[in-house]
C-alpha positions in Angstrom: 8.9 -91.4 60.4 12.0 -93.0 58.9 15.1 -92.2 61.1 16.6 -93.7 64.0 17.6 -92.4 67.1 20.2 -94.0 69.2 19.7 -91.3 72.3 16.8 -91.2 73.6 17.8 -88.7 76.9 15.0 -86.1 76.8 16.4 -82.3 76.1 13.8 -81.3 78.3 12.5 -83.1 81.4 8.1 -82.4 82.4 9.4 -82.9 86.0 11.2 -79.7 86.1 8.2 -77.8 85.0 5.6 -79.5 86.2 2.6 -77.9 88.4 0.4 -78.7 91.4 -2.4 -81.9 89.9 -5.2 -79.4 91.5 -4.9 -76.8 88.4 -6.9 -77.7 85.1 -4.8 -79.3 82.6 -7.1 -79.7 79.3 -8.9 -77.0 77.4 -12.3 -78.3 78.2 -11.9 -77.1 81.7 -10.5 -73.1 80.6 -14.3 -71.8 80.1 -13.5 -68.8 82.7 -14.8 -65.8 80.3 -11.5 -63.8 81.7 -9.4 -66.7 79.4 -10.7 -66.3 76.2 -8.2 -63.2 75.4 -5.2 -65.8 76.5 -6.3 -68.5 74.7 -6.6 -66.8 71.8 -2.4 -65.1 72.2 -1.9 -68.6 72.8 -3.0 -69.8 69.4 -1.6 -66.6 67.7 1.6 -68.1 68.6 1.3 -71.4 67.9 0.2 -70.0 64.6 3.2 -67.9 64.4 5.4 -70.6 64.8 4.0 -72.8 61.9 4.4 -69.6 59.6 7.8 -68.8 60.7 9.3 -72.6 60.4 6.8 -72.8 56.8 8.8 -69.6 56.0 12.2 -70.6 57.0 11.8 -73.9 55.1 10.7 -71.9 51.9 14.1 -69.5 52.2 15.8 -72.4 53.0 14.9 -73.7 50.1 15.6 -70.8 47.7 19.5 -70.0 49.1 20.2 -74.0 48.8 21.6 -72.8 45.0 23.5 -69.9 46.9 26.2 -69.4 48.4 26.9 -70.8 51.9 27.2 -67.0 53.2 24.2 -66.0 52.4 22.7 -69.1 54.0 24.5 -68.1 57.3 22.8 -64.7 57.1 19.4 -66.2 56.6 20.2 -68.1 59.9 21.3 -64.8 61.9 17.8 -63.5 60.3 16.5 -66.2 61.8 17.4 -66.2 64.8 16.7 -62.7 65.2 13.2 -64.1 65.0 13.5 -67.0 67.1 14.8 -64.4 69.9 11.5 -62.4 69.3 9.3 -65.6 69.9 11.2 -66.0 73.2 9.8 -63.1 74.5 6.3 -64.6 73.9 7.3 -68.0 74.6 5.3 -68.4 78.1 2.2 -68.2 75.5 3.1 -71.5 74.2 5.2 -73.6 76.6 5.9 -75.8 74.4 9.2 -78.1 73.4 8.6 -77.2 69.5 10.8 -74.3 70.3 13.6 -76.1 71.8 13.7 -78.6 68.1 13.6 -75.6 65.9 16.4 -73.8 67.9 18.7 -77.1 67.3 16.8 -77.0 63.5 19.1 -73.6 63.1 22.3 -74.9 64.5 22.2 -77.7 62.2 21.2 -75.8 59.3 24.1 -73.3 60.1 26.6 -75.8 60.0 25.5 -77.6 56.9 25.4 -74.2 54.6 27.7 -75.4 52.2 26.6 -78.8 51.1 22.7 -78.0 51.1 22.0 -76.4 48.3 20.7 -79.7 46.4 17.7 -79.3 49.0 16.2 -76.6 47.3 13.7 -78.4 45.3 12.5 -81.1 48.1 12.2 -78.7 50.9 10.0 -75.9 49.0 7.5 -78.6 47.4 8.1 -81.3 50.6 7.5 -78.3 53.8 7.5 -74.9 53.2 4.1 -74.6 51.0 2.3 -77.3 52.7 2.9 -76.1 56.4 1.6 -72.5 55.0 -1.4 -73.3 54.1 -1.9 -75.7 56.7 -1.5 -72.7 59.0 -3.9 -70.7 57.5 -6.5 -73.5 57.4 -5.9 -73.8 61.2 -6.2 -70.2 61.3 -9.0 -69.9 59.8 -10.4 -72.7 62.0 -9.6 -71.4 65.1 -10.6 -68.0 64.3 -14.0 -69.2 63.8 -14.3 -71.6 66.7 -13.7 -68.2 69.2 -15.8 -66.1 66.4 -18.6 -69.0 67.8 -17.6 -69.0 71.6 -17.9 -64.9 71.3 -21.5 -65.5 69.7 -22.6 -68.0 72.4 -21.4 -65.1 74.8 -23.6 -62.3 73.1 -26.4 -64.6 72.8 -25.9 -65.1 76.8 -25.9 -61.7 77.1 -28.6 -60.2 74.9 -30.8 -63.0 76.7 -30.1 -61.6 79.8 -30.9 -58.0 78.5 -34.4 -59.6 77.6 -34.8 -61.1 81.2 -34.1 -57.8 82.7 -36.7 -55.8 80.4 -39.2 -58.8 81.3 -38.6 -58.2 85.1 -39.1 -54.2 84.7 -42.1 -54.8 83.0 -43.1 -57.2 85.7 -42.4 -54.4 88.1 -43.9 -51.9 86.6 -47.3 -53.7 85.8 -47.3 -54.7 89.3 -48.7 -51.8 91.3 -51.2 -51.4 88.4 -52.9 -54.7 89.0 -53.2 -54.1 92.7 -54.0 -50.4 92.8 -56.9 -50.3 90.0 -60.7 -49.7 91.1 -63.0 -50.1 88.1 -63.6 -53.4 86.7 -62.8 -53.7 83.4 -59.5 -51.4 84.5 -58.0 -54.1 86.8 -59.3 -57.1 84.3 -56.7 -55.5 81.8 -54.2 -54.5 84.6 -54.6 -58.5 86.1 -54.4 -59.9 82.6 -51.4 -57.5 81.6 -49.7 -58.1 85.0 -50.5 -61.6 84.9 -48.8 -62.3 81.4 -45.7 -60.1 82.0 -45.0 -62.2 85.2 -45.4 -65.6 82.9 -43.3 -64.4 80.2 -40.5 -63.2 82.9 -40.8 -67.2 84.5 -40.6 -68.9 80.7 -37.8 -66.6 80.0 -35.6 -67.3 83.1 -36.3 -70.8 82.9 -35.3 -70.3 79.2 -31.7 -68.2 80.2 -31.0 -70.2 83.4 -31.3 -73.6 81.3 -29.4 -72.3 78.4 -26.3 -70.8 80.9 -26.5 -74.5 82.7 -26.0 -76.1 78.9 -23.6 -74.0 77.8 -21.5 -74.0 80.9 -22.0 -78.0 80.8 -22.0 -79.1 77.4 -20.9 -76.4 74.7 -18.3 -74.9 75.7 -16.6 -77.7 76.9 -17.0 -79.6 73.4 -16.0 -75.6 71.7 -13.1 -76.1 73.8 -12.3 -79.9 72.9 -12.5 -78.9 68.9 -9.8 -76.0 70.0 -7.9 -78.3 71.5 -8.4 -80.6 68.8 -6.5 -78.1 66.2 -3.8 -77.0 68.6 -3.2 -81.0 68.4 -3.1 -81.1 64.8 -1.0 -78.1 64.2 1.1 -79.3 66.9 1.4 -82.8 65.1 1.7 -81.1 61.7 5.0 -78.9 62.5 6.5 -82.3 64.2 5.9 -84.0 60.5 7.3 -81.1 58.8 10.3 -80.8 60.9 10.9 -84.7 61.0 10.2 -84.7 56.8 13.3 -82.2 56.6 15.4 -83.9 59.2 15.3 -87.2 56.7 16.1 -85.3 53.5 19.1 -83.8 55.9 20.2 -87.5 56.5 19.7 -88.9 53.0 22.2 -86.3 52.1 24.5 -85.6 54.5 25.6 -88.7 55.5 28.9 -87.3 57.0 26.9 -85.3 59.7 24.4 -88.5 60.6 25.8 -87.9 64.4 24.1 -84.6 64.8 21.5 -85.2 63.3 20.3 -88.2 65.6 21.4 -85.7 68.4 18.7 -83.3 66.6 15.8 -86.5 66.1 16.1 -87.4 69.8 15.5 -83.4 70.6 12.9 -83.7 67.5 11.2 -86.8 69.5 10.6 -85.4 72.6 7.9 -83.0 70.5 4.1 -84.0 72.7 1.4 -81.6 71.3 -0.8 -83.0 73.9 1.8 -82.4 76.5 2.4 -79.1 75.3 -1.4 -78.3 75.7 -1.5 -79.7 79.5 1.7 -77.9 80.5 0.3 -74.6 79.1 -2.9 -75.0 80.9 -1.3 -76.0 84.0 0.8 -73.3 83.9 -2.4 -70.6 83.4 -2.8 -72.0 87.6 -7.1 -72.1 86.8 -8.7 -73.8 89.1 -12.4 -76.4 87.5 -15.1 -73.5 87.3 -17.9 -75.5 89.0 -21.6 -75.1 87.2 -23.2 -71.8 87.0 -25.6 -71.2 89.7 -29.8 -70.7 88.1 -30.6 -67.3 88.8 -33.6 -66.7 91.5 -36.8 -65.7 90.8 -37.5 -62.0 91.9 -40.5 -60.2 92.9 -40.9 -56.8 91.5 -38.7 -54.1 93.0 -41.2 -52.1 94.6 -43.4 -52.3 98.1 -45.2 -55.1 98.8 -48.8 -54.2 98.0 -50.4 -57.5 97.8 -48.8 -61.2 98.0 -46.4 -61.5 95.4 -46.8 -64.5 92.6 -44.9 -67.5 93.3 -42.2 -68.6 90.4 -44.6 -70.9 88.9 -47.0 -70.3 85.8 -50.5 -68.0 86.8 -53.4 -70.0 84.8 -57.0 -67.6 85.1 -59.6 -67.1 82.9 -57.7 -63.8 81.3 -54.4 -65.9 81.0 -55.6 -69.3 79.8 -55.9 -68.7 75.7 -52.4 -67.3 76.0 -50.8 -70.0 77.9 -52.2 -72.7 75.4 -50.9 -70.6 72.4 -47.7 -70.3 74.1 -47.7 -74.2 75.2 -48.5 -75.0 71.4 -45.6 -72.6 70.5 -43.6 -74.2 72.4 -44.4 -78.0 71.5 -44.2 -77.3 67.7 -40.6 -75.5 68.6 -39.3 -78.9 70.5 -40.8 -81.0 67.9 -38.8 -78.9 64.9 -35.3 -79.1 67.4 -35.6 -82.5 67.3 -36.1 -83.2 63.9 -32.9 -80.6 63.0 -31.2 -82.4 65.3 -31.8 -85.9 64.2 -30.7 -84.9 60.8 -27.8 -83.2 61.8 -26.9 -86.1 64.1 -26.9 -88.1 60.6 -25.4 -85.7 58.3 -22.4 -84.8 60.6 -21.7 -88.7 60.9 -21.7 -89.3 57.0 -19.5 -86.5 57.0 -17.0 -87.6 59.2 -17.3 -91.6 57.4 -15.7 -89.8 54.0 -13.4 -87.7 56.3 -12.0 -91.2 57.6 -11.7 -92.8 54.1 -10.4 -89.5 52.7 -7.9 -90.2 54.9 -6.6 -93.9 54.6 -7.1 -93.2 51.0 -6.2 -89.8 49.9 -7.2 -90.8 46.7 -10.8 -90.6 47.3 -10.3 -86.6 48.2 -8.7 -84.7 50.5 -9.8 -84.9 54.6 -8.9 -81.4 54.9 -11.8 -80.1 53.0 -14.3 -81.5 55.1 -12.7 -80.2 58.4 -14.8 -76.9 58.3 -18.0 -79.3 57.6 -17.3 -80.3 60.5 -16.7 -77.8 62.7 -19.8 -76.1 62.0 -22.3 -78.8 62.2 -20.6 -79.7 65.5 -21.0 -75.8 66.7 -25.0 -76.1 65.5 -25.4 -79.2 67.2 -24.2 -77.4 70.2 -26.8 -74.7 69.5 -29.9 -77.3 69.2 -28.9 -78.9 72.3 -29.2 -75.9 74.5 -32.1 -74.7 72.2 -33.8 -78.4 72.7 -32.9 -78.8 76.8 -34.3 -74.6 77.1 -37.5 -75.5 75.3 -37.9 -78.5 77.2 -37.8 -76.9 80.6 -40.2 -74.0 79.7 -42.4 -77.5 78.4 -42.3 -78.3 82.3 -43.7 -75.0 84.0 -46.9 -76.4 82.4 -47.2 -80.0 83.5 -48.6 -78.6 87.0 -51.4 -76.8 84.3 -52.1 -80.0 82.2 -55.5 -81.1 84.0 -56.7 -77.9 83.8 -55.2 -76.1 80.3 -55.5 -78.0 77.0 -52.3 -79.3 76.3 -53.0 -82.3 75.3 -51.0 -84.1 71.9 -54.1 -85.9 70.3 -55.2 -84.3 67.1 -58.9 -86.0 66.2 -60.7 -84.7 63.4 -63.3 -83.2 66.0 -60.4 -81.5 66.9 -59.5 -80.2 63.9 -63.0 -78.9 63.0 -63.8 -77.1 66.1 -59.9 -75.1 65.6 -60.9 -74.6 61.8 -64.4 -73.1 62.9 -62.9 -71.0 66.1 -63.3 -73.1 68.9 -61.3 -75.1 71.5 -61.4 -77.6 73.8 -61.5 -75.2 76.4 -63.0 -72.1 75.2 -63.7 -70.3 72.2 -61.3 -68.5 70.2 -61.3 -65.1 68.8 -62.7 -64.5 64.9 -59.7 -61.7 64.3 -59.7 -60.7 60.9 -57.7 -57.3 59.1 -59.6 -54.6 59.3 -59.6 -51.0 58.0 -60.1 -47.9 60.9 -61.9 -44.5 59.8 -60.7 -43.5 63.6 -58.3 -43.4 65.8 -58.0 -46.8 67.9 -56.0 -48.4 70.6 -55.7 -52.0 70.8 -57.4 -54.0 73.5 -54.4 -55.2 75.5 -51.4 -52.9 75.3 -53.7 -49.6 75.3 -51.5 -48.6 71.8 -52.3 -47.2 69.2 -53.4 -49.0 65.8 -51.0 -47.3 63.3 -51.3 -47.2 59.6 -53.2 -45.9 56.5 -55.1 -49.2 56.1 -55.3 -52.8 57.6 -54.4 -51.1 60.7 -54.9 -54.1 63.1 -57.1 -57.1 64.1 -61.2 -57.1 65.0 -63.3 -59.9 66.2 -66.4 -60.6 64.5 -68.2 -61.8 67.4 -66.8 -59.4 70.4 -65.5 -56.5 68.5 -62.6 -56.7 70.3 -59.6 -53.9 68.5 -56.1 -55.6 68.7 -52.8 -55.3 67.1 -51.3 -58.2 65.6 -48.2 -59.2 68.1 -51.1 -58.8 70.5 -53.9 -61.3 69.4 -52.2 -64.5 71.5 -52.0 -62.3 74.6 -56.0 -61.4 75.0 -58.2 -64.4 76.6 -60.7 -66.3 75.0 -63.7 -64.1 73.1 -66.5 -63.7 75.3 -69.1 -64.0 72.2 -72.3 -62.1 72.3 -72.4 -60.3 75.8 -75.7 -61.7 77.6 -77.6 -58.7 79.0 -76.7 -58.9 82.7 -77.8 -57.3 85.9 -76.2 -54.1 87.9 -75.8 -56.7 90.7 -73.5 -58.6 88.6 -71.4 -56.1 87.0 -68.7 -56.2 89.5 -67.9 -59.7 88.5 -64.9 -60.6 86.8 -66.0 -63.8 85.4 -67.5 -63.5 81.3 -70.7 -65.3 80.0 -70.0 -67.3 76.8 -72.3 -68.0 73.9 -72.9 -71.6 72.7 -70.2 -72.9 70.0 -73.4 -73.2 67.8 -73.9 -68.8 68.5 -70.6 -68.2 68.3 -70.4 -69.4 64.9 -73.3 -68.0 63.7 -71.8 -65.0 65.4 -68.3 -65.1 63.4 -70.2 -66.4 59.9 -68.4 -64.3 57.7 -71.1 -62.3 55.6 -70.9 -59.7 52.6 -71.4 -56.9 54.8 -69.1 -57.6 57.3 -66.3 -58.1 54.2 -67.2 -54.6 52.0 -68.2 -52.8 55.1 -65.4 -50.9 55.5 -63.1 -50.8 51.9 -60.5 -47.9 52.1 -61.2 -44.7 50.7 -60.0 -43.5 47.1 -60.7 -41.5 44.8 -60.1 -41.1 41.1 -58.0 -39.1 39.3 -59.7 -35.7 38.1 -58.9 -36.5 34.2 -60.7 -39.8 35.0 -63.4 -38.6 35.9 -64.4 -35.7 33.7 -64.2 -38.2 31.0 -66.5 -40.2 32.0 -69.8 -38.3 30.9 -68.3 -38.8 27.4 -68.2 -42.4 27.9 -71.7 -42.2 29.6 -72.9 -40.4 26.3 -71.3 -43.1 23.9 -72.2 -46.1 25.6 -76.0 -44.7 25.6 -76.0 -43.5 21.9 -74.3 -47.2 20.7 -77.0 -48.8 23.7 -79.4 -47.0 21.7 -78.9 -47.7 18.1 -77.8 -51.5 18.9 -81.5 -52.0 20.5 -79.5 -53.5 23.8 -79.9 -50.9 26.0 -82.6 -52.1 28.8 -84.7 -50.2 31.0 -84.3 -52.9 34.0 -82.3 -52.2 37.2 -79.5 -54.5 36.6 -77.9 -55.0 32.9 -76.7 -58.3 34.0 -79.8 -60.2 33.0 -78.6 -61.6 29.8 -75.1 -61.6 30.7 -72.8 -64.4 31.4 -72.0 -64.9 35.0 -75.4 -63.8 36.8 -77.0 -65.1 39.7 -79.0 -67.4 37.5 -75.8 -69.4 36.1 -76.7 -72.6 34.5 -74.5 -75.3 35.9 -71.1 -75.5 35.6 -68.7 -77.8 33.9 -67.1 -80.4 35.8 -64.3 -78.4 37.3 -65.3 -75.8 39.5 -63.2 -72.4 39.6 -63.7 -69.2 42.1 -61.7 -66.6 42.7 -60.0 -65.0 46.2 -62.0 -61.8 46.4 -59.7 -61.0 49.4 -56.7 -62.1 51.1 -56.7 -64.7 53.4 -54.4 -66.0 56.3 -54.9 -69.4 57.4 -55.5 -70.2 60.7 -55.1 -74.3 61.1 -53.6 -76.7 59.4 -56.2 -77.5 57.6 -56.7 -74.0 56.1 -54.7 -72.5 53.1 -53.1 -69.1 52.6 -54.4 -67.4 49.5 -53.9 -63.9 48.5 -57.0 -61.7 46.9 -57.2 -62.2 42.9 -56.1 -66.0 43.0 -58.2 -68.3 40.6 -58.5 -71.3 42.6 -60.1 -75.0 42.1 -63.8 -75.0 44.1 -62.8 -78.9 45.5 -65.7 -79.3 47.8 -68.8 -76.3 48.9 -70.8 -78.6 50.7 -70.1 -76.3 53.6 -72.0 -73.4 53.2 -69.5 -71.2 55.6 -66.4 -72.8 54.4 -65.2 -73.9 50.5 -62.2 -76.5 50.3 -60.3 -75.2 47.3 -57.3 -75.9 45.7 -54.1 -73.5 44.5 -51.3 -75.1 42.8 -50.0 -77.8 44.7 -51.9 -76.8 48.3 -54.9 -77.8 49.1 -57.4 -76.3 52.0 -60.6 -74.6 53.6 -61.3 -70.8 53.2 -64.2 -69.2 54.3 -66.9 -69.2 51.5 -67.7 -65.4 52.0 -64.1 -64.8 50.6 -65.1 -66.4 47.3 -67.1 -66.2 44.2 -67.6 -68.9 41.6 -66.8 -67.9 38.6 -67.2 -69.9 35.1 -65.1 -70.2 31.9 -64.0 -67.2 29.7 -64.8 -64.7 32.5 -61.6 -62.3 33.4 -60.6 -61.2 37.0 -59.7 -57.4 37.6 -58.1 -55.5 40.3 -59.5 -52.1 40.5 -57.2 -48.9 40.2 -59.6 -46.2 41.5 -62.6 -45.6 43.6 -66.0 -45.5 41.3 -69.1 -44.7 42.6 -72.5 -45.1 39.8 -74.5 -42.3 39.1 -76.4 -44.3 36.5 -78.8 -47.4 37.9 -77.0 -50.3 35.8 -73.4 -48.9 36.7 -71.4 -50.8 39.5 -69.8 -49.1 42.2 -66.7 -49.9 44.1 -63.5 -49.0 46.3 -60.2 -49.1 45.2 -58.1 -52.1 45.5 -61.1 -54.2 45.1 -61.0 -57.7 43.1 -64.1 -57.5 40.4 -64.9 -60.2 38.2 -65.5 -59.2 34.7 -68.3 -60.5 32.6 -68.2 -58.6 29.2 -66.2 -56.6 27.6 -68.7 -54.0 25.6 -65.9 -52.7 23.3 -66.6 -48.8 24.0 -64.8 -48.3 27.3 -66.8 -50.5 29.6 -66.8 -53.4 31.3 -69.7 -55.6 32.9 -68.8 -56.9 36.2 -69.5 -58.5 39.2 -69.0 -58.3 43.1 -71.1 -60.8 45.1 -74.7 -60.0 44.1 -74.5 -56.8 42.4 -73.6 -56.7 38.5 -73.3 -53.3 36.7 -71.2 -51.4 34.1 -67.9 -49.7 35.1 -65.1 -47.6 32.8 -62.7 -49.6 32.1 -59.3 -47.1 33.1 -60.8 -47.9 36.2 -59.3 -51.3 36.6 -56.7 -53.3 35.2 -57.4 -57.0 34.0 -54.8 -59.4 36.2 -53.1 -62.2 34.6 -55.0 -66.0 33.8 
């Protein structure tokens, strides 16, 4: 970069130090877990060197006005330092130490005609080499601060395999030793699922070791060796940057300093990094063996499962959730990937006109882009290859478990109304426990004050929620069945057509359990003053009616005239959806009725999302009528008052101005105070 060299005999010859061709000589090969410590001294130095030459430069620079003494003593300081990086220098065997050495010899014998450098050197090297170090630095720091995630992640996976194989074991003996019937269904299910989550999960770890071992940490290791380059090719430009301000004005010493450019030109980052490597004597770490499949570690009681996937009528409806589980996670890899793919290549396109015209910006910003949409990259890749071979245990399954990819509306309808292709899916819905119960599958106990777990309309079966894609298919209505048969393993299923009369979501089945509450004392003492008022004003006003149900002349009874061309109802609980073509909604929401053709199901509308909830979890309401969430528990002691629970969604009719409100819940209209509710928001 602008001077000339006349000698071009090497200081230093490879020859002398070279090693046997066998060793590894590029980072991409140093993924021995034992090597991350060195590599990262080795770096330390490297880095040490480009602040230690950044921070000679900037003294340097500031003694230039001084006296040539004190210039000499900055050398010895030097020096001193330079004799402390020998001790270190088999980190980094590298002939940048052998140019600065020569650096300081020149530099001491030009102290008296170098203080016009002062300016150039501290604007030209010092600053820039400094905080080009701590970009590197930082970059480097954070390429080991992935490789040591990468490693945790191996290792916590492995943690996860092990508890999978000790629950394997341990479920084991169970399955074979159990007598009663609907005992060893459980145990064989249990047993059954822990041995298919231990296979998807080795597959899973021995996949993700090949990967990393294959791809990442080789291309973690090439972005290493990538920086090392640059900051390698940054202190040569530094260092030849001062060696031509040194000839522009010192022609009377132009002799040494070509000695110093042909020293300065035998500089080969890339060299550097193959003779440190090669001097490390690591021999290619072949790939990582896949780990073998292992039978639980206790006495053979039975034949032990073979390292494939065990589809049975317990296990099937948890292999297809799994198998869709899986296929939506491969199909969401690769769209993160593709758009990666593109946004790392856009990135690097303005990195490479950033830097043939620095104009546009500066490349450096866009180096730690970089670096971390290579490192996710690295992660979808293993993520992608991991989920793809977990995809394969089930390809033996796939004439006899539904995993096919079509999606036909028939499809659609039978998921949306709890049926599959292969067999009938459970009704779970949240529901509230006056007793202790223990889920289905895991034998635990359902914990909580209310909403304690899942039940199924149509088998009553009691599950927790990180349970429900475990369990196999409902089993409907039992069919009354003989003593002869009850050793039999095998359940009797109700038509699609029962089933879904059997899971028809009704009013009973929604308010027959509403968690307990009760009022506040000071609530309720007042409310035989308010029973006293509203009779006396009943009274004198002529409204008061002897009927049942006050709701006879109100707006918003059962005999609503029709409604206006937009159809509202409101949530009167919460509701998860369950397909696609369901939608969330929580209890209280005012939605848009969009279709109630169906008589079990309403299509309805909320903001910007549009979907099917079941009808049962609805009522229409009309124009000017309020929706309230109830505070307390109330319970009528007068025939036209309407009880409820607390926490309850109530649709409000009237508002009779002395402390009561008319409302609504399904069929039943009454009176209720109104401190017992609070109106929610339009």
């Amino acid at each position: 970069p602008g001077y000339h060299i006349t000698d071009t005999t090497p200081l230093v010859t490879m020859e002398e130090h070279s090693l046997p061709q066998q060793f590894v000589s590029t980072f991409t090969d140093l993924i021995h877990l034992d090597l991350n410590d060195t590599l990262k001294a080795h770096f330390s130095v490297t880095n040490r060197l480009t602040e230690t030459i950044a921070e000679f430069a900037s003294k340097l620079g500031g003694v230039y006005d001084k006296f040539a003494g004190e210039l000499k003593l900055l050398v010895k300081t030097f020096r001193r330092k330079n004799d402390d990086l020998k001790k270190e220098r088999h980190l980094s065997q590298s002939n940048l130490f052998s140019t600065w050495e020569a650096m300081l010899m020149e530099v001491d014998g030009e102290a008296m005609s170098c203080t016009e450098l002062a300016t150039s050197l501290e604007q030209t090297i010092s600053q820039p080499l400094l905080e080009f170090g701590a970009k590197k630095k930082s970059q480097y720091k954070k390429l080991f601060a992935y490789r040591d995630k990468i490693e945790e992640g191996m290792s916590k996976a492995g943690e996860v395999l092990q508890k999978r194989h000790r629950e394997y074991s341990e479920l084991w003996p169970r399955c074979q030793n159990q007598d009663r019937d609907t005992m060893k269904e459980n145990a064989v299910l249990r047993c059954h699922n822990a041995h298919n989550s231990y296979v998807i999960h080795l597959c899973g770890l021995n996949t993700t070791a090949s990967e990393v071992h294959a791809s990442a940490l080789p291309s973690l290791l090439a972005d290493l060796s990538d920086i090392r380059l640059s900051m390698g090719c940054e202190m040569q430009l530094k260092l030849a940057s001062q060696l031509n301000l040194l000839q522009k004005r010192h022609i009377s010493v132009i002799h040494r300093l070509q000695q110093y450019g042909s020293a300065l030109q035998l500089v080969d980052s890339k060299a550097d990094i193959e003779k440190f490597t090669q001097s490390l004597k690591v021999t290619p770490l072949s790939a990582q063996p896949p780990k073998p499949f292992q039978n639980p570690d206790v006495s053979s009681i039975g034949e032990f499962l073979k390292n494939e996937l065990v589809l049975d009528i317990l296990t099937e409806a948890a292999l297809t959730a799994k198998h869709s589980e899986l296929k939506v996670q491969a199909i969401s890899c690769g769209e993160k990937l593709s758009r990666l793919q593109k946004e790392l290549s856009s990135v690097k396109s303005l990195h490479v006109k950033y830097t043939e015209n620095s104009d546009h910006g500066d490349p450096k910003t866009l180096e730690d882009d970089i670096l971390r949409l290579n490192q996710e990259l690295r992660l979808l890749n293993i993520e992608k290859k991991a989920t793809a071979s977990q995809l394969a245990l089930f390809a033996p399954l796939k004439d006899d478990l539904d995993v096919s990819d079509g999606d036909t509306m028939e499809r659609r309808f039978l998921l949306r109304k709890g049926v599959s292709s292969t067999g009938i899916l459970h009704a779970f819905d949240w529901h509230n426990y006056k007793r202790p119960t223990s889920c289905w599958y895991c034998k635990g106990l359902l914990k909580g004050l209310f909403r304690q777990g899942l039940k199924c309309k149509a088998c009553r079966m009691n599950v927790h929620e990180k349970c429900k894609n475990k369990v196999q298919y409902c089993k409907g209505s039992k069919k009354k069945q003989s003593s002869t048969d009850s050793s039999s393993l095998t359940p009797t299923y109700d038509s699609p057509v029962t089933l879904r009369k059997t899971v028809s979501l009704s009013n009973e089945d929604i308010y027959e359990v509403p968690p307990d509450s009760v009022a506040p004392p000071e609530q309720r003492e007042s409310l035989v003053r308010l029973r006293t008022i509203r009779k006396s004003m009943n009274r004198d006003s002529g409204l008061h009616s002897a009927s049942s149900s006050p709701m006879g002349t109100l707006e918003g009874s059962a005999g609503l005239p029709p409604v206006d061309e937009t159809e509202f109802c409101v949530a009167m609980f919460s509701y998860t959806a369950e397909s696609d073509a369901d939608i969330s909604v929580n209890a209280g929401k005012r939605l848009v009725l969009l279709d109630k053709s169906d008589p079990s199901w309403w299509k309805c509308c909320a903001g910007e999302q549009s979907g099917y909830i079941p009808a049962n979890y609805c009522q229409q309401i009309r124009t000017g009528q309020q929706i309230a969430h109830t505070t307390y528990q109330f319970t009528a002691e007068e025939e036209d008052e309407l009880s409820f629970y607390a926490d309850q969604i109530v649709i409000v009719t009237e508002d009779e101005g002395n402390g009561w409100y008319v409302g609504m819940i399904g069929d039943e209209t009454g009176v209720f105070p109104t401190s017992y509710a609070e109106i929610l928001p339009s």
